[in-house]
Steps between C-alpha positions, in 0.01 A plus 500: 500500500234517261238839578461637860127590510253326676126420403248500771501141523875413472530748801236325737671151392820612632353633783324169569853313430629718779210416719529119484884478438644113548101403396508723187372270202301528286134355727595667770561868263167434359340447832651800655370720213182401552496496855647834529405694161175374476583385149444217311792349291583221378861283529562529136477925598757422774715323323504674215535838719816318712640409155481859350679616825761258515566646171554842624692386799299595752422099645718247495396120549614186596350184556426317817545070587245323309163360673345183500218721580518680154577169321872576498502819383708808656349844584685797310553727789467872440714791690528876408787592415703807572400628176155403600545688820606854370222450210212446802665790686519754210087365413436585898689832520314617166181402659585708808591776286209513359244436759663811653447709217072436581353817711275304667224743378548344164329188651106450615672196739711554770882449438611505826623147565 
């Protein structure tokens, strides 16, 4: 397995592939960012992000039947790993670790969610 940290984007595109599950590819990832994040990307980011994380073993992917639809073409099918899963639990348990560090004096907001 090839590195274990996550970048702020690899860790919302796992979280989206975890999200969608059987319809993670790469669209549907893109549309789920955006819905949810609020970002804009692009599929060449996606794909390029799913690529760099197959790499570290944190998705695997498979392909599905091919489509008329998509001019015979097959979706590659994205699923987090186990890898993938400790990696997104480590990111949210640092997170929480941190958060909890904040007196919520230190903020003019309220932290109290």
């Amino acid at each position: 397995m090839k590195g274990t940290h996550l970048g702020e984007f690899e860790e919302i595109l796992l979280l989206a592939v975890a999200a969608l599950q059987e319809e993670a590819y790469g669209l549907a990832i893109m549309k789920e960012i955006t819905e949810q994040a609020g970002r804009k990307v692009t599929l060449s980011a996606v794909h390029a992000a799913a690529n760099r994380l197959e790499e570290k073993g944190f998705l695997k992917a498979e392909f599905g039947e091919k489509s008329a639809r998509r001019g015979g073409k097959r979706k590659k099918i994205y699923r987090v790993s186990l890898e993938g899963q400790y990696a997104l639990r480590a990111a949210f348990e640092l997170r929480q670790r941190m958060w909890q560090r904040i007196s919520p004096s230190s903020f003019q907001i309220d932290l109290s969610w």
